[in-house]
C-alpha positions in Angstrom: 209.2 117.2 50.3 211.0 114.3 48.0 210.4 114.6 44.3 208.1 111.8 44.6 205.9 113.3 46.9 205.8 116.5 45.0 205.3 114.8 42.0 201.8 113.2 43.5 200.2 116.3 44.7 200.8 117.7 41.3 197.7 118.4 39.2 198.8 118.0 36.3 199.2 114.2 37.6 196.0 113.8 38.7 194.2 114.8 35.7 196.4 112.1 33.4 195.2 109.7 36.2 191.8 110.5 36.1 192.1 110.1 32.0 193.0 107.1 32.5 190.9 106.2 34.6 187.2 107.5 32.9 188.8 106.6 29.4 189.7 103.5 30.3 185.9 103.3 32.0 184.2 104.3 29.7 186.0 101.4 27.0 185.2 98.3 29.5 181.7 100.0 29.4 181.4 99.8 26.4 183.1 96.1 26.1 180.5 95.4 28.4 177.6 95.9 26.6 178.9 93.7 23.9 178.8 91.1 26.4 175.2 91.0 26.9 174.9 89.1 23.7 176.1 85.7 25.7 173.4 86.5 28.8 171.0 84.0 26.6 174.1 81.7 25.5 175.8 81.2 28.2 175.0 83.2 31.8 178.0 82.1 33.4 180.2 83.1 30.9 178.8 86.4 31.1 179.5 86.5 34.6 183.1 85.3 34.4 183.6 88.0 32.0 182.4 90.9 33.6 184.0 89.8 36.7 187.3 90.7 34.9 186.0 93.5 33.5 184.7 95.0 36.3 188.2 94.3 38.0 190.2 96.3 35.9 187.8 99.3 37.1 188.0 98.9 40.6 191.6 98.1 40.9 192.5 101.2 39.7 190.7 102.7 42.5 192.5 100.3 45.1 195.7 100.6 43.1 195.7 104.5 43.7 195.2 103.3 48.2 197.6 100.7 47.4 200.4 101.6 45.5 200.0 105.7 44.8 199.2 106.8 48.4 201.2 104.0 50.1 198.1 103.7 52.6 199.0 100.9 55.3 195.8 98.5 55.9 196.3 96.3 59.0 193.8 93.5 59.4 193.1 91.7 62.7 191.2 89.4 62.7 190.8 85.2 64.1 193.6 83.6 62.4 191.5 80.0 62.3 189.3 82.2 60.0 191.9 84.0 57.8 192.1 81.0 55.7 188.7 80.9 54.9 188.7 84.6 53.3 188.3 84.6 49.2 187.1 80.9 49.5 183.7 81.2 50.5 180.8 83.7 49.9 180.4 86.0 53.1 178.1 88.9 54.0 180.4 91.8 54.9 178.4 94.0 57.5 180.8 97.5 57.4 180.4 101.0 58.7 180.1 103.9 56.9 182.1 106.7 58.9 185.0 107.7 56.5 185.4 109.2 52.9 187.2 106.4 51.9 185.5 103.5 53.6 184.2 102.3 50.5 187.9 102.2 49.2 189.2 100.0 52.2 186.6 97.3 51.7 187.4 97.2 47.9 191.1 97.0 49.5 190.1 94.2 51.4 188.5 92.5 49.2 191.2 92.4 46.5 193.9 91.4 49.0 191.4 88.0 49.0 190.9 87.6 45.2 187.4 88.8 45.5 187.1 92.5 44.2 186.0 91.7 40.8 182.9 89.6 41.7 182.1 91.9 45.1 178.3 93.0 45.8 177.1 95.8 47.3 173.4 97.0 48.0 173.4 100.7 46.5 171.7 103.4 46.2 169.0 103.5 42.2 171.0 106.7 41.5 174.2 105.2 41.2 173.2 103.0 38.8 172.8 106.0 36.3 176.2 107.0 37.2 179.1 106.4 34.0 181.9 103.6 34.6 181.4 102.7 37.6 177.5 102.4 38.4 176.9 101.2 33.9 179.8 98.4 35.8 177.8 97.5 38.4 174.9 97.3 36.4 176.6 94.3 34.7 177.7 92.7 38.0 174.1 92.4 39.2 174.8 94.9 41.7 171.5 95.0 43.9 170.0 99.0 43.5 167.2 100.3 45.5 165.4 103.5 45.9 165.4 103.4 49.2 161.2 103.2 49.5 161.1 99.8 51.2 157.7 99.5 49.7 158.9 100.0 46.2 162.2 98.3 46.5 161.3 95.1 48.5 160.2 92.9 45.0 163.3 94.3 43.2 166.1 93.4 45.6 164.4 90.0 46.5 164.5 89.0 43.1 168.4 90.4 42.4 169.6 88.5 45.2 167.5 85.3 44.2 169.5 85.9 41.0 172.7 85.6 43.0 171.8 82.0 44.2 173.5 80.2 41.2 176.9 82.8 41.0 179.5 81.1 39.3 182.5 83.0 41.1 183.0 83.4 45.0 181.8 86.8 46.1 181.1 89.0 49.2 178.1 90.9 50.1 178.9 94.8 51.0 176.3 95.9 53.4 176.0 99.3 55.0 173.0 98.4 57.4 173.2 102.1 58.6 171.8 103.0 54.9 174.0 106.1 54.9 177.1 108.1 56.4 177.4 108.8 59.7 177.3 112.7 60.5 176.6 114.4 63.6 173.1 115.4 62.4 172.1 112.3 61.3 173.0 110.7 64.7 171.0 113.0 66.3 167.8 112.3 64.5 168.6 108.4 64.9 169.1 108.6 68.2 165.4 110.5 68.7 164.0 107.6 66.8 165.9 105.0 69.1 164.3 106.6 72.3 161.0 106.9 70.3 161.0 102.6 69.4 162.4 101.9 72.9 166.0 101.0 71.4 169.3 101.0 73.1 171.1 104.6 71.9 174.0 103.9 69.9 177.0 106.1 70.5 178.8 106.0 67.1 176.8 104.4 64.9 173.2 105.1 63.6 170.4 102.7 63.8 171.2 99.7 61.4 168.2 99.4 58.7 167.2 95.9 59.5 164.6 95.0 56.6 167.7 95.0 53.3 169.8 92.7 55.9 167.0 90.4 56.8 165.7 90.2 53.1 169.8 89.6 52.3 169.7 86.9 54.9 167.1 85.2 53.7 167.4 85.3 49.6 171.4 84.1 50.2 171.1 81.2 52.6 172.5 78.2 51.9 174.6 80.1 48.9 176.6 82.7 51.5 178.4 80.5 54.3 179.4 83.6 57.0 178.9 86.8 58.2 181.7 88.9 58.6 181.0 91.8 60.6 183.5 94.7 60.1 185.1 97.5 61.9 187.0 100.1 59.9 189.1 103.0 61.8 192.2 105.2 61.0 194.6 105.6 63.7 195.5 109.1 65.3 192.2 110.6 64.7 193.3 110.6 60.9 190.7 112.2 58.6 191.2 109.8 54.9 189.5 111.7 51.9 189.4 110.5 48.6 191.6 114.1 47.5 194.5 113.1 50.3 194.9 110.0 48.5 194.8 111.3 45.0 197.7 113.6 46.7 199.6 110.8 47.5 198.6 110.7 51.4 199.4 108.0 53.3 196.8 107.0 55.9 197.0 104.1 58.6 193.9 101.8 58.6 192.9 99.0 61.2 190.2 97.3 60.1 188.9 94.3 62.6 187.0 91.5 61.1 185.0 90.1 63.7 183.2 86.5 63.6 181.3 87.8 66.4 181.3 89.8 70.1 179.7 88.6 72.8 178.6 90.9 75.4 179.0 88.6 78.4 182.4 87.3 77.3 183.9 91.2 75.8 185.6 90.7 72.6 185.2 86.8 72.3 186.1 85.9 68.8 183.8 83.4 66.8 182.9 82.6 63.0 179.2 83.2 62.5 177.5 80.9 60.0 174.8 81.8 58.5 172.6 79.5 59.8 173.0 80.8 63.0 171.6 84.2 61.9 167.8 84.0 62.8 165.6 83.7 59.3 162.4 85.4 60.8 162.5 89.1 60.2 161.5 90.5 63.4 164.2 88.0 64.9 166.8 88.8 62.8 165.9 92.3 63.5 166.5 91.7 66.9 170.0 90.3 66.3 170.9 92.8 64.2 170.2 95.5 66.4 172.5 93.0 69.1 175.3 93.3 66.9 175.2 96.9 66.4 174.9 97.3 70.2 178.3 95.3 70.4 179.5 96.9 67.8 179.3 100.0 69.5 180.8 98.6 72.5 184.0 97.2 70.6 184.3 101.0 69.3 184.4 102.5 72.1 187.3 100.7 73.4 189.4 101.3 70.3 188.5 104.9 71.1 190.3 104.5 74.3 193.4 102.1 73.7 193.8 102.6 69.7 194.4 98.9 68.9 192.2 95.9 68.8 192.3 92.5 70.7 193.2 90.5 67.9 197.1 89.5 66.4 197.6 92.4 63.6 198.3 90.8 59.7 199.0 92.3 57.0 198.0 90.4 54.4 200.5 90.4 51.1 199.8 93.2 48.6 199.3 91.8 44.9 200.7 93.0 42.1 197.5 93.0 39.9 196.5 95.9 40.7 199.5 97.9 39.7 200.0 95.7 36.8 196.7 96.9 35.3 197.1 100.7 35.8 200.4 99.9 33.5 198.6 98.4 31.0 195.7 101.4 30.9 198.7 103.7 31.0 200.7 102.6 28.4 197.9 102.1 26.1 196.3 105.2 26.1 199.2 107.8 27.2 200.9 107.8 24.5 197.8 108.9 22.2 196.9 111.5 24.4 200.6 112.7 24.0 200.4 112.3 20.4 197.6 114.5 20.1 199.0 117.1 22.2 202.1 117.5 19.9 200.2 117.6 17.1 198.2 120.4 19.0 201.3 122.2 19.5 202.9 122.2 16.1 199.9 123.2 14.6 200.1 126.8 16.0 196.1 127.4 15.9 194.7 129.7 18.5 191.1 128.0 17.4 193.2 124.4 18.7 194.9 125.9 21.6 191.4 127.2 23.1 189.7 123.8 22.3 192.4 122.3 24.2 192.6 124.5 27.1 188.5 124.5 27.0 188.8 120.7 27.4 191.2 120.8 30.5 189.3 123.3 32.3 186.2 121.0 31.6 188.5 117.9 33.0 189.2 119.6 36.2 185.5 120.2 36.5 184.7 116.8 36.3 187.8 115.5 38.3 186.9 118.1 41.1 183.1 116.2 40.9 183.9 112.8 41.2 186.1 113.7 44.3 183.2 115.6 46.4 180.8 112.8 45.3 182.6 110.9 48.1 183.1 113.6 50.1 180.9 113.7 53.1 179.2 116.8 53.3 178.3 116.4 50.1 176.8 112.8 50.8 173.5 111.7 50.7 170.7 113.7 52.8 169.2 110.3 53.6 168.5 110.0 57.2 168.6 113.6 57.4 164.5 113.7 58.9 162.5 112.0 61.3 160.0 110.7 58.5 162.9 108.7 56.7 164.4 107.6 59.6 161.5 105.9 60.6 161.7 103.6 57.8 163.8 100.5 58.4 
């Protein structure tokens, strides 16, 4: 192993990155909160500003796929429609198979200028979570409690909110409503033969109602649907601890405008007018898609590449740029302190200290198995829940 490499799966790394990280966090947070002062003033400004804010959270998450692990992440996709990425507003339909999926959407959408104003439909108890659910709390990030009953009201009126964004931004939807596990497949499959639905071989059953509801609140503001693909070649396994160990992983992720059964793989830009408004037929479409979708998996399954002209598309410097900054501003503190510590000679400080790391690790081992997935969510994990769309 090169010095690099050993460096990277060092813990002792990881824990000054992860410092950085929550401390830097946990400042923008606060920033944050300052900011709600201009909501009455001046909305869009607000927006503007938490759009940056937010960024120089998320990019260090993308800069640790990007520039720590080294992780390659091939796009293919319709070049006619490459230009149009960043430039418009776009529902991103993704799955939700890997660790790290979350990480190679936020990876896709910085390598378009859109990670700092991206949406995502999430889960109410993220919203509780420090850094990054308190920053998407200031992004307008859409939560739900998963009770359609309960949530409808709610998420109409945060995506009405959306109609007037100032910045460009992409939707994130997981229509599955949670990671796909052997279990859960199992249980979604029974629900498929129970409603008279094709059976889907890889992914679950796409919860149609948030999408339809998306579809309807965002027309005439989002111009596209972008449905995505996301796979690792040679039956790699990402986790969110390989690439805090410096692993480098091989995405492909295919950004299809749409697939036509009849005509396999037939590229095309779906606008969002041509996404049915009604919710039973969208519904219907949706459940198309996924059907497709399944297809287009199973032949990656079997040749490993997809029918589309690979791009990678240029890595920028931003991300990298602002780790520095975070770095170099509170580093040298830390180490500061830690002399101090030293020199001091007390057994009292030396305890605190070693107290504080043990309670670090705790925390940094946490916010790794939050992604992890058999420690995910149990949603989708009975027939009763499944049942709900």
């Amino acid at each position: 192993m090169d010095i690099v490499g050993f460096l990277k799966s060092q813990f002792i790394c990881h824990l000054l990155i992860c410092y950085i990280f929550i401390v830097s966090g946990l400042i923008i947070n606060f920033i944050q909160l300052f900011t709600l002062i201009l909501w009455p003033i001046n909305k869009q400004l607000f927006r503007k500003i938490n759009c940056r804010l937010a960024y120089c959270i998320s990019s260090q998450m993308v800069m640790l796929l990007e520039w720590w692990s080294g992780t390659d992440c091939t796009l293919y996709t319709d070049p006619e429609s490459y230009h149009k990425y960043g430039k418009e507003n776009a529902i991103v339909i993704l799955n939700h198979n890997f660790e790290i999926d979350f990480l190679c959407g936020w990876n896709f959408c910085e390598r378009f200028g859109v990670l700092g104003s991206s949406k995502v439909l999430a889960k109410k108890e993220l919203s509780y979570m420090p850094i990054i659910g308190w920053m998407w709390y200031f992004l307008e990030i859409v939560f739900c409690k998963r009770k359609w009953e309960e949530d409808r009201k709610t998420v109409v009126q945060k995506l009405l909110n959306l109609r007037d964004y100032p910045e460009n931004f992409w939707f994130l939807i997981h229509c599955e409503g949670t990671r796909f596990t052997e279990q859960k497949h199992q249980i979604s499959m029974k629900v498929a033969e129970a409603k008279g639905l094709p059976k889907l071989k890889y992914h679950l059953l796409p919860r149609t109602k948030g999408f339809a509801v998306t579809v309807q609140c965002l027309r005439n503001v989002v111009s596209a649907v972008y449905d995505s693909t996301l796979n690792f070649r040679n039956n790699e396994n990402p986790t969110l601890l390989g690439v805090l160990n410096g692993k480098k992983y091989h995405a492909d992720l295919y950004v299809r405008q749409v697939i036509h059964i009849l005509i396999p793989f037939k590229q095309e830009r779906i606008p969002l007018e041509d996404v049915p408004e009604d919710e039973q037929e969208c519904s219907t479409w949706l459940h198309k898609l996924y059907q497709e979708k399944d297809a287009f998996q199973e032949e990656y399954y079997r040749t490993g590449t997809y029918p589309a002209v690979p791009t990678v598309p240029p890595r920028r410097p931003w991300t990298l740029l602002n780790w520095l900054f975070w770095a170099l501003l509170l580093l040298y503190p830390l180490f500061q302190l830690l002399l101090n510590m030293i020199n001091s000679g007390s057994s009292l400080t030396l305890a605190s200290f070693a107290f504080v790391i043990i309670i670090a690790s705790v925390g940094v081992r946490w916010m790794i198995g939050v992604t992890e997935i058999n420690k995910g969510s149990a949603y989708g994990n009975n027939d009763n829940k499944q049942k709900q769309k």
